[in-house]
Residue, then its C-alpha position, 0 to 999 in steps of 0.5 A: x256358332x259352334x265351335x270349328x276349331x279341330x284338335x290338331x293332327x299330333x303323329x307321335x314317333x315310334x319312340x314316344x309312343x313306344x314309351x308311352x305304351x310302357x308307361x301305361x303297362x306299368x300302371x295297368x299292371x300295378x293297379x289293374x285295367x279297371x282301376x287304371x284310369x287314363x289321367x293316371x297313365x297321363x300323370x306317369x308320363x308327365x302330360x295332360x290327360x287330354x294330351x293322351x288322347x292325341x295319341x290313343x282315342x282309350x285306354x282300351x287301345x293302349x291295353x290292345x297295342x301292349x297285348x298284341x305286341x306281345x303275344x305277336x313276339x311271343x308266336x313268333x318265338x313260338x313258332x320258329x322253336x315248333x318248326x325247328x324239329x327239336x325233340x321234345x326235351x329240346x323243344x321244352x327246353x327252347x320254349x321255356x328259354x324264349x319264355x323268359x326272353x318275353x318276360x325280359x322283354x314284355x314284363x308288364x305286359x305278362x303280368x297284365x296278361x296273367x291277371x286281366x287275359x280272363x275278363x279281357x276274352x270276354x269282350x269282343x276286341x279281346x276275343x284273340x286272347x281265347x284263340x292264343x290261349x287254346x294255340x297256347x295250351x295246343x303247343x306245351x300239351x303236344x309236346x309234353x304227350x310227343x315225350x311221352x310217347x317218345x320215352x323221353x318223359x315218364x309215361x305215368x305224368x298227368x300232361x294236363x297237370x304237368x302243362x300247368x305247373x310248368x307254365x305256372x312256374x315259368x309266367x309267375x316270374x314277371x311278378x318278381x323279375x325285373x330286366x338287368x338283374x344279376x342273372x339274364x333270361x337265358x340262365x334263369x332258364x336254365x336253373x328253371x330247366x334243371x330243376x323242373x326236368x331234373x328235380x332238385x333232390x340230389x341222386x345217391x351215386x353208385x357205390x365204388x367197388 
């Protein structure tokens, strides 16, 4: 007779399964997805790899939930900071801010979008990793080009180019920062602001007469 006996129905709490997906960000951004296997993510939280499987039927899932979380809280910073009417310089400066707040709050799940967004698009479960991409590029690019056009930023910038430095500059900081550092988001903003709008070259002062 085959066997009858069913896995048992197992509804992990809201905080185990939160700290099992932060376990597996952790492992899938150290060692990439594809290397990242699920006995592995099963050894960091202290299980068996069958035990995992009570929770999320792949590892694909888990990748999925860390993705969405983020980028779900990242939109929805987003969107508040575009709907607020902030001038453009504002506006740069309001999006830079609550990028580091992501960081702080999604730091592995950063680094895996960094790294795995451009592979992970092509399969069709991570098709809305292209359309917050495009949404991405849409928000930083509008509001580079209103500053332009505003004179609040020079008129001979390359928007493209700017856009990908500035974004560049601001998301490569998950490969280094850690949360509970000496210095909170919000300041690492600034410091990034300041040297990103104002440069880091000192300006000759004026001669007193």
């Amino acid at each position: 007779m085959p066997n009858s006996k069913k896995k048992p129905t197992v509804t992990p709490s809201p905080e185990r399964r939160g700290e099992l997906l932060a376990t597996a960000a952790e492992v899938f951004a150290a060692q990439g997805y594809n290397a990242t296997t699920v006995r592995r993510i099963a050894d960091e939280a202290g299980m068996l790899a069958g035990s995992l499987y009570y929770h999320f039927d792949s590892k694909e899932s888990m990748l999925d939930e860390i993705l969405t979380a983020f980028l779900d809280e990242l939109w929805a910073g987003y969107d508040a900071v575009l709907a607020a009417g902030l001038d453009p310089r504002q506006t740069i400066e309001a999006l830079v801010t609550e990028s580091f707040r992501e960081i702080d709050r999604h730091r592995a799940a950063v680094a895996i979008y960094q790294k795995e967004s451009r592979h992970l698009a092509a399969q069709p479960r991570f098709g809305y990793l292209t359309a917050s991409q495009r949404k991405f590029e849409q928000a930083w690019l509008g509001t580079l080009e209103r500053g332009v056009a505003a004179k609040v930023f020079r008129a001979d910038l390359d928007i493209r180019l700017t856009y990908r430095f500035v974004r560049d500059t601001v998301w490569v900081a998950a490969s280094w920062y850690r949360p509970g550092g000496t210095h909170s988001p919000e300041e690492i903003a600034r410091q990034y602001l300041s040297m990103v709008l104002d440069g880091i070259a000192l300006r000759e002062q004026p001669p007193t007469s």
